[in-house]
SEMARDREN-220022 format. One line per 10 residues: number of its first residue (from 1); their letters; for each residue x, y, z of N, C-alpha, C. Coordinates in steps of 0.2 Angstrom, whole numbers. Layout:
residues N
NUM> A> X/Y/Z/X/Y/Z/X/Y/Z; ...
***
This chain:
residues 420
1> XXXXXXXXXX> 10/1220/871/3/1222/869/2/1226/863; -3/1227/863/-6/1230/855/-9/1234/856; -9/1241/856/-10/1247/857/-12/1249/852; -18/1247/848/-21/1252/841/-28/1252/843; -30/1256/837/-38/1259/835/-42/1251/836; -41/1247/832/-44/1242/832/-44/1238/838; -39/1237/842/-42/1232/847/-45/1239/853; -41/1245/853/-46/1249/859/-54/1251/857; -55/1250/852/-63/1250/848/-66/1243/853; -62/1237/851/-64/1230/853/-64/1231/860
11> XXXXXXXXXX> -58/1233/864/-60/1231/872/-64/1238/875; -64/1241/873/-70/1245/874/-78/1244/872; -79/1239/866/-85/1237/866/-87/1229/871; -81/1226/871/-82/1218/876/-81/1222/884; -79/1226/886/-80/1230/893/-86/1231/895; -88/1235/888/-96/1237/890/-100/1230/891; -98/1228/888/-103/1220/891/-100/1216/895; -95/1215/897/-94/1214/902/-96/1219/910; -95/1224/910/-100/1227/915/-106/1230/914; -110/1227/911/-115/1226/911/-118/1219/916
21> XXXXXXXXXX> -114/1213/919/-114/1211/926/-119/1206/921; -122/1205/915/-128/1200/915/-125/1193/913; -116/1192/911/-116/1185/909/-109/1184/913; -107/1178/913/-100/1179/918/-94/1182/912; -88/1185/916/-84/1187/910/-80/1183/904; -79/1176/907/-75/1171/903/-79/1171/899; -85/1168/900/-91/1166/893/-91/1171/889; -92/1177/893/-94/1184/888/-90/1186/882; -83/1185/885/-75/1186/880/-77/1180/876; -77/1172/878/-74/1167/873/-82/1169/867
31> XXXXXXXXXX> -87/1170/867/-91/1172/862/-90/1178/859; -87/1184/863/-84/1190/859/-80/1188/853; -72/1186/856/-69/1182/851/-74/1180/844; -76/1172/846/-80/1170/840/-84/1173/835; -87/1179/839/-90/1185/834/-86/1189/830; -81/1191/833/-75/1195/830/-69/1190/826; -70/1188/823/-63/1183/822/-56/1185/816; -58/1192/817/-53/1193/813/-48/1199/818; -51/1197/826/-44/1199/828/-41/1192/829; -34/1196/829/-26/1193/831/-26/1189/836
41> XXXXXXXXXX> -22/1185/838/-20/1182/845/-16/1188/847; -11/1191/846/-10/1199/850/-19/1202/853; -21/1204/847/-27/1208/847/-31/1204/855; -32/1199/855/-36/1197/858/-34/1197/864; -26/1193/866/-24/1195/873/-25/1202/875; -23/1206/871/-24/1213/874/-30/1216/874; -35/1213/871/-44/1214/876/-43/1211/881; -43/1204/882/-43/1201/887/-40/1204/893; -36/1206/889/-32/1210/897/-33/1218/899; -37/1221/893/-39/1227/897/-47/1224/899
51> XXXXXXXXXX> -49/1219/899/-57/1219/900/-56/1216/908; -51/1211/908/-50/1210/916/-48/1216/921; -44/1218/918/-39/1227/922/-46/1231/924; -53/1232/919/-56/1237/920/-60/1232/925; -62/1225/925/-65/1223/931/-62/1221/938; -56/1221/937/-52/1220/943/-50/1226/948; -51/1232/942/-49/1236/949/-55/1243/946; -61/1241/944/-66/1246/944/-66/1252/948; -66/1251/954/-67/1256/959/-60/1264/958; -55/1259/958/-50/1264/954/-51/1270/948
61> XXXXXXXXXX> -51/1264/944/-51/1266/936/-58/1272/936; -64/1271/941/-69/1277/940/-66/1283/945; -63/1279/951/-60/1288/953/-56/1291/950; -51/1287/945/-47/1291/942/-49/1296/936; -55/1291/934/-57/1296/928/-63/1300/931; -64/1299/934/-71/1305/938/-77/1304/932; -77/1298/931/-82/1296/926/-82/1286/926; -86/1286/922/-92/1278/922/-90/1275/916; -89/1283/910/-89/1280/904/-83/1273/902; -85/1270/899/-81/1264/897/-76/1267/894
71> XXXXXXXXXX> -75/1270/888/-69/1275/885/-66/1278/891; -68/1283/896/-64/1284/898/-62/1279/903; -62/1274/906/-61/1270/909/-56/1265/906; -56/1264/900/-49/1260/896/-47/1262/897; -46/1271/893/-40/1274/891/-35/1272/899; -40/1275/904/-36/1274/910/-31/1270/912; -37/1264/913/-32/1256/912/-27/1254/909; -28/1257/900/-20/1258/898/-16/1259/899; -18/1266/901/-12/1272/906/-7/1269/911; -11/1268/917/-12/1266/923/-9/1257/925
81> XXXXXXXXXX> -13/1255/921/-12/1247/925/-9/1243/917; -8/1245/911/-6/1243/905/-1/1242/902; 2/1249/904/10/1253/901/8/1255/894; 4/1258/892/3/1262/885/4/1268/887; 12/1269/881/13/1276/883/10/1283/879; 12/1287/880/7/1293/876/7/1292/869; 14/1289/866/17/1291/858/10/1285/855; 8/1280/860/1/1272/857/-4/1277/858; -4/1281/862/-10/1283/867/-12/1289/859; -9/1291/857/-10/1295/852/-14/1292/845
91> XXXXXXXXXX> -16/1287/846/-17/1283/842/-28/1284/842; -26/1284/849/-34/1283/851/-38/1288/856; -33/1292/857/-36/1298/863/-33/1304/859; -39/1309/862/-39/1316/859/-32/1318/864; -31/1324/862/-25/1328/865/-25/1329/873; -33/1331/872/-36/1337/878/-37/1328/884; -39/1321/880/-40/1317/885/-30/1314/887; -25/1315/881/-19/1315/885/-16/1318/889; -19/1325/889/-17/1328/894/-19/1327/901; -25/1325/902/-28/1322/907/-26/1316/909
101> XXXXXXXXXX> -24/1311/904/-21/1305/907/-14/1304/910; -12/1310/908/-5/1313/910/-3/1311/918; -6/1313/922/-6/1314/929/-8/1309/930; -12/1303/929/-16/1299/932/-10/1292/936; -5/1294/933/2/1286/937/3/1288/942; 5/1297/945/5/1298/951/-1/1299/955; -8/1301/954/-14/1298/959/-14/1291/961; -11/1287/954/-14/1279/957/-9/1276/961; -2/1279/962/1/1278/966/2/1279/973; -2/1284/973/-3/1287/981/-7/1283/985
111> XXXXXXXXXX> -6/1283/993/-8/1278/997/-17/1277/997; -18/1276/996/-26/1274/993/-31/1272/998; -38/1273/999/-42/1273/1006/-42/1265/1003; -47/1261/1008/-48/1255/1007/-50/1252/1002; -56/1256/1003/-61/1253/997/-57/1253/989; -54/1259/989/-49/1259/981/-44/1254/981; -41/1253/988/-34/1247/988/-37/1244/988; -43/1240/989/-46/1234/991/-50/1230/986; -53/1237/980/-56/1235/976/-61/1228/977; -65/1232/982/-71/1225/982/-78/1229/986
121> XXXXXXXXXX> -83/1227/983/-88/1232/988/-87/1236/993; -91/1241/996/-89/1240/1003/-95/1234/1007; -100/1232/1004/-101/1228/1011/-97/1221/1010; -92/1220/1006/-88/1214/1007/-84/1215/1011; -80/1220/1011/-76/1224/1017/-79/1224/1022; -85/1227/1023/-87/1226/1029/-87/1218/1032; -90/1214/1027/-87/1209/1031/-83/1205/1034; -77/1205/1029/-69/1202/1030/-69/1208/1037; -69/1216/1038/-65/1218/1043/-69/1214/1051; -76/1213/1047/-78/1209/1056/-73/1203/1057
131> XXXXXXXXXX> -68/1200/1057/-66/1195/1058/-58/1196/1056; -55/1202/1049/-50/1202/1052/-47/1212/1050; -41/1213/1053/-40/1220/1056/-38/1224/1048; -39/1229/1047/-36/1233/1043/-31/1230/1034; -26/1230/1041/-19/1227/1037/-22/1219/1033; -24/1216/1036/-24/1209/1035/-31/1210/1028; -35/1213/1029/-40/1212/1023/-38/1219/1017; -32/1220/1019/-28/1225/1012/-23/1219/1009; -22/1215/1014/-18/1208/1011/-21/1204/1007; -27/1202/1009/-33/1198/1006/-33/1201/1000
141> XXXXXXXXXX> -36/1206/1001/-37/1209/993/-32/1210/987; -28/1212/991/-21/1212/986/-19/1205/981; -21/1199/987/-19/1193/983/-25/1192/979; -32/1192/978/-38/1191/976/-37/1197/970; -32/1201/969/-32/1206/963/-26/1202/959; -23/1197/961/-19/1194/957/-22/1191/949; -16/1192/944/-21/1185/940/-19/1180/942; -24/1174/943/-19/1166/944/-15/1164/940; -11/1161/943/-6/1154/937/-12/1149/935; -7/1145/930/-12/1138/926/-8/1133/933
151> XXXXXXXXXX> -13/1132/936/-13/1125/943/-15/1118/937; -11/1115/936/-14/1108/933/-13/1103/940; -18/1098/939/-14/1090/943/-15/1086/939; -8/1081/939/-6/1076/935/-10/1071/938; -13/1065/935/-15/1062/935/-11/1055/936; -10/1053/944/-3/1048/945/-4/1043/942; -12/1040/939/-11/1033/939/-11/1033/932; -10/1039/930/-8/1037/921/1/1039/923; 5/1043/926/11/1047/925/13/1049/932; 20/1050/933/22/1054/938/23/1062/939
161> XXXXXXXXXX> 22/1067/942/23/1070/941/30/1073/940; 37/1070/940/41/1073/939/43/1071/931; 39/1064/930/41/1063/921/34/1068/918; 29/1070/920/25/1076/916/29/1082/918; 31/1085/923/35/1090/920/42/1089/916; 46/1083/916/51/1081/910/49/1082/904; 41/1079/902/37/1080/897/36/1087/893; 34/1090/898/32/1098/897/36/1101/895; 43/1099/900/49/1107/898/52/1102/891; 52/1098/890/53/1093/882/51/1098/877
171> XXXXXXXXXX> 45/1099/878/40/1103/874/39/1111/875; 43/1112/878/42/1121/880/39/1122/882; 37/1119/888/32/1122/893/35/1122/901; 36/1128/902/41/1128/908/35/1130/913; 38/1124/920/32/1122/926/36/1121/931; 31/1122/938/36/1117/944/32/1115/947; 33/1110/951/28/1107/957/26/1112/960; 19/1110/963/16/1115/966/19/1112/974; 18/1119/980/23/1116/986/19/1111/989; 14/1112/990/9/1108/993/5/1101/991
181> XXXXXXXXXX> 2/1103/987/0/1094/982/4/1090/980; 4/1082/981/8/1081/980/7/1079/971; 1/1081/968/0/1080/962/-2/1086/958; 1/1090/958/0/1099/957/7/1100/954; 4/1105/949/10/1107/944/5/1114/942; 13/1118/945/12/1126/942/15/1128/935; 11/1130/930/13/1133/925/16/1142/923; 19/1140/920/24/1148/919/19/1151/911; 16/1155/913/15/1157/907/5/1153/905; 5/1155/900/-1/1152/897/-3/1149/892
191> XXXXXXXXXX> 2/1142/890/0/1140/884/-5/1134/883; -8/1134/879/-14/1131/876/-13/1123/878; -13/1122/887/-11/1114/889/-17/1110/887; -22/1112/883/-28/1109/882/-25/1104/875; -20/1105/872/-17/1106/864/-12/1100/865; -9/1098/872/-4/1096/873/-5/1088/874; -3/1083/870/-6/1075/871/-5/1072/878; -2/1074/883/-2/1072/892/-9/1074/892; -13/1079/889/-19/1082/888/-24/1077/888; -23/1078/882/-27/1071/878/-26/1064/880
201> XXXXXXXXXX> -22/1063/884/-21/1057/885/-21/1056/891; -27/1062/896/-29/1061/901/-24/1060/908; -19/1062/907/-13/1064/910/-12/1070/915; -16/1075/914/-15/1082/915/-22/1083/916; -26/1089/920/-32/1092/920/-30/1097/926; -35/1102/922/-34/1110/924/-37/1110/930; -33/1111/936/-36/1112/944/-30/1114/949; -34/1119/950/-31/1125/955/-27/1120/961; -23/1122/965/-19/1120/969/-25/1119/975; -28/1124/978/-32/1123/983/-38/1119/981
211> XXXXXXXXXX> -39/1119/976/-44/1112/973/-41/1107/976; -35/1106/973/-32/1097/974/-33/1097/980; -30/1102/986/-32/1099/993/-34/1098/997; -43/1101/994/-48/1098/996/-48/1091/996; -48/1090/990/-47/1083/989/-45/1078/993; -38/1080/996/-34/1075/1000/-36/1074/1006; -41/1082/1009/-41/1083/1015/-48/1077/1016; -52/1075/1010/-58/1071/1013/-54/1063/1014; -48/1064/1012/-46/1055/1014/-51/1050/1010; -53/1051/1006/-54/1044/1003/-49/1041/1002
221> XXXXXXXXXX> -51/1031/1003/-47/1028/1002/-49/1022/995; -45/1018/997/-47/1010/990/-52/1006/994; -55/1006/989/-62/1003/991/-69/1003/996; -67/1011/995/-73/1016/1000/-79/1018/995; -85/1017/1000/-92/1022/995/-89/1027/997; -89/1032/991/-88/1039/992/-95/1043/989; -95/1049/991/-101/1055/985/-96/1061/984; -96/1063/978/-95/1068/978/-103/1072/976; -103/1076/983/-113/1078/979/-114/1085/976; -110/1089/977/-112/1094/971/-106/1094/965
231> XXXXXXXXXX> -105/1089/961/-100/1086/959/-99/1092/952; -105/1095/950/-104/1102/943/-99/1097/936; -94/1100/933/-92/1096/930/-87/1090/931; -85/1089/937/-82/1084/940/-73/1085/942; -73/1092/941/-64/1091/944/-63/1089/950; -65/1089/955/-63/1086/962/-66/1080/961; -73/1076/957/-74/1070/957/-68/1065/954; -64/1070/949/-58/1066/945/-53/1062/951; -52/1069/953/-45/1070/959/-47/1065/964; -53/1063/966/-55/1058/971/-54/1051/967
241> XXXXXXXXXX> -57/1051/962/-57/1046/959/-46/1043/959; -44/1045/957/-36/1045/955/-35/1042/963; -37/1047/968/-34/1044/977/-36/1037/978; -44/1037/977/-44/1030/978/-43/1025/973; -38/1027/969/-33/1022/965/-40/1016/961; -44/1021/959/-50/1019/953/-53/1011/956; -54/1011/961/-58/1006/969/-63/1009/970; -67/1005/972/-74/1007/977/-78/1010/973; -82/1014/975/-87/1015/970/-86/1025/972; -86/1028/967/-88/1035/969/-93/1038/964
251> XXXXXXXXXX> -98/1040/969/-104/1042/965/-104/1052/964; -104/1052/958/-106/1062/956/-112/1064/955; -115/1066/960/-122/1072/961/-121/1077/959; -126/1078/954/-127/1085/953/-135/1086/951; -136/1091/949/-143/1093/949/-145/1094/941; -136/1096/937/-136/1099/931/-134/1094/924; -141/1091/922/-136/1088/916/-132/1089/912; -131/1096/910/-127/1100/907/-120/1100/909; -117/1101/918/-111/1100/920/-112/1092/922; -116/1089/921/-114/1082/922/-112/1078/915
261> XXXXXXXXXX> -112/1083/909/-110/1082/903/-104/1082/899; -102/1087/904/-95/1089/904/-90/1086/907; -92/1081/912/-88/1078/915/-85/1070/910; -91/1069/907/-91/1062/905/-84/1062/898; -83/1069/896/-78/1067/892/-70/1067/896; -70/1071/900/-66/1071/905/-64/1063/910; -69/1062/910/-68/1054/913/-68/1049/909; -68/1049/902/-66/1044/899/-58/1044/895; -56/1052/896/-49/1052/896/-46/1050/902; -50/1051/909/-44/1050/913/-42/1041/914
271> XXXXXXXXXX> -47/1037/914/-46/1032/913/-50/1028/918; -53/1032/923/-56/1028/929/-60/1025/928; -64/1019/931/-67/1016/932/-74/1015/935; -73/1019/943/-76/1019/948/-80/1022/951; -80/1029/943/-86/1033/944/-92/1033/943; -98/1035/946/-103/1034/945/-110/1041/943; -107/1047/937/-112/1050/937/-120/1051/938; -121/1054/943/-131/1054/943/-132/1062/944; -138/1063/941/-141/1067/941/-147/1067/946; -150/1073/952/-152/1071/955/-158/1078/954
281> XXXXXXXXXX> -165/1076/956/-167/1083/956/-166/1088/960; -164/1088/966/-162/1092/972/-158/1087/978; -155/1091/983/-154/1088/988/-156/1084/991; -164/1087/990/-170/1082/993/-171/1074/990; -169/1073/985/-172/1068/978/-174/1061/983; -178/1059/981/-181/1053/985/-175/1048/985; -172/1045/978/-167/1042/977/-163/1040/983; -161/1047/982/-155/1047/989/-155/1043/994; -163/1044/996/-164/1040/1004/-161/1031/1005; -161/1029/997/-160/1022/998/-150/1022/1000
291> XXXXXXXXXX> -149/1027/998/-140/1027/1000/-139/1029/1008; -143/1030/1012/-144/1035/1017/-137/1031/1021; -134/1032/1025/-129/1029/1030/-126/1025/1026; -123/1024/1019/-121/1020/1016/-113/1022/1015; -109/1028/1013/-103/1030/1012/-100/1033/1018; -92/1032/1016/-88/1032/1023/-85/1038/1021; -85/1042/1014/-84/1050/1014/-90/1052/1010; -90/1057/1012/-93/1063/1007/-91/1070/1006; -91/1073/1000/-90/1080/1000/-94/1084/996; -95/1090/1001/-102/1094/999/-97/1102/997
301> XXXXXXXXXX> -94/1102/991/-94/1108/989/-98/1112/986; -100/1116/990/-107/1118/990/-105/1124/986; -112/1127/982/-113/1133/979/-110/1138/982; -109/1144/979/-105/1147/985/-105/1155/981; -104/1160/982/-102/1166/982/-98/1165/976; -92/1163/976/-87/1161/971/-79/1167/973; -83/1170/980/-79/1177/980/-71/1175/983; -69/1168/981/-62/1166/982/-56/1166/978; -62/1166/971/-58/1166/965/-61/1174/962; -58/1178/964/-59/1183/961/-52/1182/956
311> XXXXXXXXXX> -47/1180/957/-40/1180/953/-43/1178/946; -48/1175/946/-49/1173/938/-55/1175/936; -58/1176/942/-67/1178/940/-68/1185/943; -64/1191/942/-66/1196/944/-72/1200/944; -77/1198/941/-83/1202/940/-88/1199/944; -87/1191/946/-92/1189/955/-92/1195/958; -88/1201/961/-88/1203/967/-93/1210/963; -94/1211/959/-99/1218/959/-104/1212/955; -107/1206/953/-114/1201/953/-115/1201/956; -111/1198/963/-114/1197/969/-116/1201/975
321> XXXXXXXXXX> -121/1202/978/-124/1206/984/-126/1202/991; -126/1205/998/-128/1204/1003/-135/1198/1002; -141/1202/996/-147/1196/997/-146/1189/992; -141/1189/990/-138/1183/985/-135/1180/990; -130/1181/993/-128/1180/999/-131/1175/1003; -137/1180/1006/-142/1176/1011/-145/1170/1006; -145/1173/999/-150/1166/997/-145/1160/996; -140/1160/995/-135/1153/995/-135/1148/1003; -133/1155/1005/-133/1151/1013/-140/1146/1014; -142/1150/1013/-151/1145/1015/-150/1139/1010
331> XXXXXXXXXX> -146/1138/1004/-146/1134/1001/-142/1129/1002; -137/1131/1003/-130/1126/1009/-131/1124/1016; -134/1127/1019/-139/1124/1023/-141/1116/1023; -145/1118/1017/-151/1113/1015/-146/1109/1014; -140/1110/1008/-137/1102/1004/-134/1101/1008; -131/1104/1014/-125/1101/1021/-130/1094/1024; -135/1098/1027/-139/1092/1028/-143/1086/1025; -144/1088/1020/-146/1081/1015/-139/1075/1014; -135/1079/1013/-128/1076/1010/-125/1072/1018; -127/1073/1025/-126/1071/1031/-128/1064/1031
341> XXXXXXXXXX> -135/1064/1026/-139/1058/1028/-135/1051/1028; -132/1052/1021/-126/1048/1017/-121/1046/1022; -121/1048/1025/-116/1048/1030/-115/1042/1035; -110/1035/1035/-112/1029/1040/-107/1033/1044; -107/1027/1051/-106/1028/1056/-96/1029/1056; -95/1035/1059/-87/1036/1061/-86/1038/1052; -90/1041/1050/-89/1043/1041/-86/1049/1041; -83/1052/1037/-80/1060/1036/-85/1064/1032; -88/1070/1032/-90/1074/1030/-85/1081/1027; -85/1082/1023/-81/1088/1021/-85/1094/1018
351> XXXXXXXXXX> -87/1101/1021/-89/1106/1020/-85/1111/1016; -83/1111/1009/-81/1115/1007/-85/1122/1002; -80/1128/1002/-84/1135/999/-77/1137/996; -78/1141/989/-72/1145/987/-74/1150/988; -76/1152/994/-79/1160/998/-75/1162/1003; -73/1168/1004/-70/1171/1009/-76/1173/1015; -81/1171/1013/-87/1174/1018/-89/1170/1024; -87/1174/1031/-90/1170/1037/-98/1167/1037; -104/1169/1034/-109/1168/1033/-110/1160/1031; -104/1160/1025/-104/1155/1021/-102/1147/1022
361> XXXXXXXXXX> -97/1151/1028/-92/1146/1030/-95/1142/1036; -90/1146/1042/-89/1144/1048/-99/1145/1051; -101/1149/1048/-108/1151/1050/-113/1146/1047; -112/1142/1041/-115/1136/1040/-115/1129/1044; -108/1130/1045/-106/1123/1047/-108/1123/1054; -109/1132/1059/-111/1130/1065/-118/1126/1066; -123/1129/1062/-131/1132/1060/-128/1123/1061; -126/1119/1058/-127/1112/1056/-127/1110/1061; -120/1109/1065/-116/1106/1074/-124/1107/1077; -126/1113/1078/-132/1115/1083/-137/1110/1080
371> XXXXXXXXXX> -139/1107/1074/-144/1104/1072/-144/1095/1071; -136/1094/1073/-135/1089/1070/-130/1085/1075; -132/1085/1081/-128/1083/1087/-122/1076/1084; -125/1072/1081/-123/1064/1080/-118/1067/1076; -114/1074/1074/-108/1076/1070/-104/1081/1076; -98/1080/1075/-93/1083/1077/-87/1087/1074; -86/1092/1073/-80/1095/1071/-74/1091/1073; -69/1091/1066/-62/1088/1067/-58/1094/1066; -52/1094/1067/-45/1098/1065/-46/1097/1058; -43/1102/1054/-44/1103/1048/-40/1102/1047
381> XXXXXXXXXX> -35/1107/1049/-29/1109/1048/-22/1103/1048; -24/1100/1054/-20/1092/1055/-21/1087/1050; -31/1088/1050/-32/1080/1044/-29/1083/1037; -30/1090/1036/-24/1088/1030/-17/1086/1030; -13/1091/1035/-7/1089/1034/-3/1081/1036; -9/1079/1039/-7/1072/1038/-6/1067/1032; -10/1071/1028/-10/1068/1021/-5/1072/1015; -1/1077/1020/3/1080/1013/10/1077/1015; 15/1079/1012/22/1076/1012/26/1084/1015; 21/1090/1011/26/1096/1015/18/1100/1022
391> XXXXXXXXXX> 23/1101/1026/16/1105/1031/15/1111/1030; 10/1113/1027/8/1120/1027/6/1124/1032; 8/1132/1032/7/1136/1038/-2/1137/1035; -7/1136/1041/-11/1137/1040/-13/1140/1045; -18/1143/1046/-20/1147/1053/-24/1142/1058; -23/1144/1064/-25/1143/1070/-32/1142/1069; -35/1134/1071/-43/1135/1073/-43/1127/1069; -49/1126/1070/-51/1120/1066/-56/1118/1059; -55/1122/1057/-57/1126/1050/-50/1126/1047; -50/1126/1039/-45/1125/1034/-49/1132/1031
401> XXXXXXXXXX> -42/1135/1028/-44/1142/1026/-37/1143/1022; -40/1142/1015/-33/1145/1010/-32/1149/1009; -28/1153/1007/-27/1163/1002/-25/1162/997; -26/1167/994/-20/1167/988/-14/1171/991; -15/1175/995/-8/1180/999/-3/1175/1003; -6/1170/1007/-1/1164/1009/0/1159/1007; -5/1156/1001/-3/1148/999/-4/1149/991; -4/1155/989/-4/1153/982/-10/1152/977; -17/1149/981/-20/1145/980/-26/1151/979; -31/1148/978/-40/1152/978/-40/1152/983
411> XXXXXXXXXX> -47/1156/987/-45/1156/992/-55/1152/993; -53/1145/999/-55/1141/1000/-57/1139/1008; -64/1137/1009/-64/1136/1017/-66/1128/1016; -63/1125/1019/-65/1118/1024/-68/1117/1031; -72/1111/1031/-72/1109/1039/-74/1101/1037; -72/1100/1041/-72/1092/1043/-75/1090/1048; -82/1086/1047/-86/1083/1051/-87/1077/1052; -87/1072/1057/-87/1067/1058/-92/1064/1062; -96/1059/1058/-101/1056/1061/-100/1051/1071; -101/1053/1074/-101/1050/1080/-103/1043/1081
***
């Protein structure tokens, strides 16, 4: 990393706007960049990675410094979670603030109350400890304070994936299969896979591990009506498309013609055929009614908190609040049961959230069962493993529930509902 005047000028002004809370942090850095472009690729990682450090572990970094100010909150960061030693640190910090960062490795190392190890509101905490004990929601968050690896899935009906990672390590890019998907490739490091002709050539696309096993857990097969209804810009529409080996028809709802935008370059890389983007104005949309009882899957990855992928989006968890909260749920609600209508007889329904929130999860899908007798809860946990090659330890219950502390993966909920 690059420890001068110039990039701590920089990640001290992209911090400030980043906790500022009003844009998400990806966007807000990939726009800083282009405004700044006479920093370096060093320069840059090394914002990038103090501007996550002060987001990811915020609650630390301000007891440390017994202050809010973003200066003192880098310097900290550097200190603390960075490895810039004092000979860098002279570069950028008064004497009187060295002396004072001096001491701060051994505070951050000491056994730390919750909220500081846990680095997440307290009423998030408060709600992971209703469901689980101490130890287990200090493990949660430890893996949720990770950065992610780059998860791609190969695309099998262009490539296999033992010839795309032949491909890759050919080209310097060292990967492994990921343990669970069987179309999942982990990458070591982070290089520019968007740059790489498996890319281009529709081969390769950037999706988390726990992505891909939504996917498989809805069971589409060859020559089934499928929906993907909140389709955004189509990663899990691709991954279905590829299982039903580019058969049947599979239609992407979305509300947004900007993420249904995004998709269309993407699907004419991958090669498929079978898909059918629509824009729809709400859950409601009259449209829909003519499809009613017509598909034998559906998946409703509904809007969500996003509080699963804190690994990549650490600034969701100080955006979001209890009445943001409340207002998705009522909105997942709503698209749970619209998307049910779709639904023919002995059909699969799939309820997924990248939220760790009971409210979100298991509390929607009840609200549903109570409204919607003619559905039944399935074994989550079974209908995927049935569909993987390795069986993963998942927890007990009928609900699918991934971590990043046990499976690597974002952390993900499923349920599996099936029309009667």
């Amino acid at each position: 990393m690059r420890f001068s005047r110039l990039v701590f000028e920089a990640a001290c002004e992209a911090s400030a706007l980043a906790l500022g809370l009003e844009h998400p942090a990806d966007a807000l850095l990939s726009a800083y960049f282009r405004e700044h472009p006479a920093l370096g690729r060093q320069d840059r990682a090394t914002v990038a990675e103090t501007l996550y450090a002060v987001l990811r572990h915020k609650r630390l970094l301000e007891h440390l410094a017994a202050t809010r100010s973003v200066r003192e909150l880098v310097l900290t960061a550097w200190t603390v979670l960075l490895g810039a030693n004092l000979r860098e640190l002279a570069a950028v910090a008064t004497p009187a603030e060295q002396r004072a960062l001096a001491g701060k490795h051994r505070a951050a190392s000491e056994t730390l109350p919750i909220g500081l190890a846990c680095e997440l509101p307290d009423w998030i905490i408060e709600r992971l400890l209703e469901r689980h004990d101490e130890a287990a929601v200090r493990a949660i968050a430890a893996g949720l304070l990770k950065s992610a690896p780059l998860d791609l899935r190969v695309n099998l009906l262009k490539t296999g994936r033992e010839q795309a990672l032949a491909r890759l390590a050919a080209d310097g890019i060292a990967g492994e299969a990921t343990p669970f998907s069987p179309a999942g490739i982990r990458i070591r490091g982070k290089p520019a896979i968007d740059r790489h002709p498996l890319f281009g050539e529709g081969a390769l696309e950037v999706q988390d591990e726990g992505s891909q096993l939504i996917c498989y857990l809805l069971g589409a097969g060859r020559g089934q009506m499928v929906a993907d209804f909140c389709a955004g810009a189509g990663g899990k529409t691709l991954a279905l498309g590829m299982l039903m080996r580019s058969t049947g028809r599979l239609y992407a709802f979305d509300v947004s013609e900007r993420r249904l935008a995004r998709l269309k370059p993407r699907l004419a890389r991958s090669g498929l055929s079978n898909v059918h983007p629509q824009r729809i104005d709400s859950e409601k949309d009259v449209r829909l009614s003519r499809l009613a009882g017509k598909f034998q899957r559906v998946l409703v990855d509904a809007p969500c908190s996003g509080l699963g992928t804190l690994r990549r989006n650490p600034d969701l968890k100080w955006r979001q609040s209890p009445q943001s909260v409340l207002e998705l749920v009522a909105k997942q609600r709503s698209i749970l049961a619209s998307a049910a209508r779709l639904v023919g007889a002995r059909g699969r329904l799939v309820y997924a959230t990248c939220s760790i929130l009971e409210e979100e999860n298991s509390g929607v899908v009840q609200a549903f069962l109570e409204d919607h007798p003619e559905f039944r809860l399935e074994d989550a946990t079974a209908a995927l493993n049935a569909r993987l090659p390795a069986k993963m330890a998942l927890e007990a219950g009928p609900c699918l529930r991934l971590w990043p502390h046990r499976h690597g993966t974002d952390g993900f909920f499923a349920a599996v509902l099936t029309r009667i």
